[in-house]
VOMI-824852 format. One record per residue (C-alpha): residue in one letter; x, y, z. Coordinates in steps of 0.1 Angstrom, whole numbers. Layout:
<pt><res>A</res><c1>X</c1><c2>Y</c2><c3>Z</c3></pt>
...
This chain:
<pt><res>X</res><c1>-5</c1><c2>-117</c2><c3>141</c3></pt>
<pt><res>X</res><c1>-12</c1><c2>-80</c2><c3>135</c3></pt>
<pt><res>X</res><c1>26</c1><c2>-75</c2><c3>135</c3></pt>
<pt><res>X</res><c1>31</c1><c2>-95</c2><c3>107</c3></pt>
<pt><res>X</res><c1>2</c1><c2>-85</c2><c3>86</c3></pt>
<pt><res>X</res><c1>17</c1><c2>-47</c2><c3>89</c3></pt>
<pt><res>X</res><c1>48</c1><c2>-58</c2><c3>80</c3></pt>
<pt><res>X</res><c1>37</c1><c2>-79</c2><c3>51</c3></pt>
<pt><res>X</res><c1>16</c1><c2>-46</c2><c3>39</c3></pt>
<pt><res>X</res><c1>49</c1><c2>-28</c2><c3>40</c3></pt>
<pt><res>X</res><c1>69</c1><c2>-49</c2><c3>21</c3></pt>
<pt><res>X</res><c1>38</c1><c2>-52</c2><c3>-5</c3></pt>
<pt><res>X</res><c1>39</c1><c2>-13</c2><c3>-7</c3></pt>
<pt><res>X</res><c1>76</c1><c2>-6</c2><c3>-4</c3></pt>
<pt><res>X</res><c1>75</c1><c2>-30</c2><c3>-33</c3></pt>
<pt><res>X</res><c1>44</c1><c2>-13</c2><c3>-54</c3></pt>
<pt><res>X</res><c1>64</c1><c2>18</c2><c3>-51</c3></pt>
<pt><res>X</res><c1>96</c1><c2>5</c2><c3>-67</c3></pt>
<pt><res>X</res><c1>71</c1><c2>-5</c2><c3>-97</c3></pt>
<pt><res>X</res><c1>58</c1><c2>28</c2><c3>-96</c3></pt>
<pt><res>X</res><c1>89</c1><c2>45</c2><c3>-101</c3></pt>
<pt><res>X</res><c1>97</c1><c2>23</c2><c3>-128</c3></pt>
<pt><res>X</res><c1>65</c1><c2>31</c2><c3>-148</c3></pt>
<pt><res>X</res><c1>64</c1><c2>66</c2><c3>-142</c3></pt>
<pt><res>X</res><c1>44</c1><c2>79</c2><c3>-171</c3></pt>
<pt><res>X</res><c1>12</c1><c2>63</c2><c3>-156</c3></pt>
<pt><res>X</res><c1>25</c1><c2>65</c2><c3>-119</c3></pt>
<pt><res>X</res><c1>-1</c1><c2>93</c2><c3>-110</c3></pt>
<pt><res>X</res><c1>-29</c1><c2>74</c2><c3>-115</c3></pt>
<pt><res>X</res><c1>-13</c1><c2>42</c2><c3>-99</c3></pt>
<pt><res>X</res><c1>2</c1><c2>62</c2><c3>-65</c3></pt>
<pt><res>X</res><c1>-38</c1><c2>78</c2><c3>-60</c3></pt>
<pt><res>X</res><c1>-51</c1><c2>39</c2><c3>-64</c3></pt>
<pt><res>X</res><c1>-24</c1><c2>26</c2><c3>-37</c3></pt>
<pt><res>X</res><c1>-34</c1><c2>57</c2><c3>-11</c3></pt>
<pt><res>X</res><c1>-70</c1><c2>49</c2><c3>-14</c3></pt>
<pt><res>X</res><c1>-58</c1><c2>12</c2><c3>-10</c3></pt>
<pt><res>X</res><c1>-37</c1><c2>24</c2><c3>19</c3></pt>
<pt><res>X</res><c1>-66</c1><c2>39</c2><c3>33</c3></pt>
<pt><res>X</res><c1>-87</c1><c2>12</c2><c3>31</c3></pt>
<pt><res>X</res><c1>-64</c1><c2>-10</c2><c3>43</c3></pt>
<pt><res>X</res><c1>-51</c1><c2>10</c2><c3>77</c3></pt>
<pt><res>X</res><c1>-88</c1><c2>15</c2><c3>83</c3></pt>
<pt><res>X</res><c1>-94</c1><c2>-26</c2><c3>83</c3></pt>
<pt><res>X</res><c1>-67</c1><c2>-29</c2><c3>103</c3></pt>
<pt><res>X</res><c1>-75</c1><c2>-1</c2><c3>128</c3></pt>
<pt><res>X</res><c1>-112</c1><c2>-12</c2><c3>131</c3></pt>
<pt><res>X</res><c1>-98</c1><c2>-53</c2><c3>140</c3></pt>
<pt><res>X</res><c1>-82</c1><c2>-44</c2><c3>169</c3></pt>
């Protein structure tokens, strides 16, 4: 189950980042909101198991 919630996340992020790219005049603010998202999110993930 924890396999496939990781994997989901990357695909969600490989996916935010292609997104990112594309808007790149705003990307800084974007790519600081998906690292504290990131964070947030390995820390859930760390803390279930």
């Amino acid at each position: 189950m924890k396999e496939l919630t990781f994997k989901f996340f990357r695909i969600a992020f490989s996916f935010l980042r292609k997104k990112i790219l594309f808007f790149s005049q705003k990307s800084k603010k974007i790519i600081s909101m998906v690292r504290k998202i990131k964070r947030i999110t390995f820390f859930f993930l760390f803390c279930d198991s």
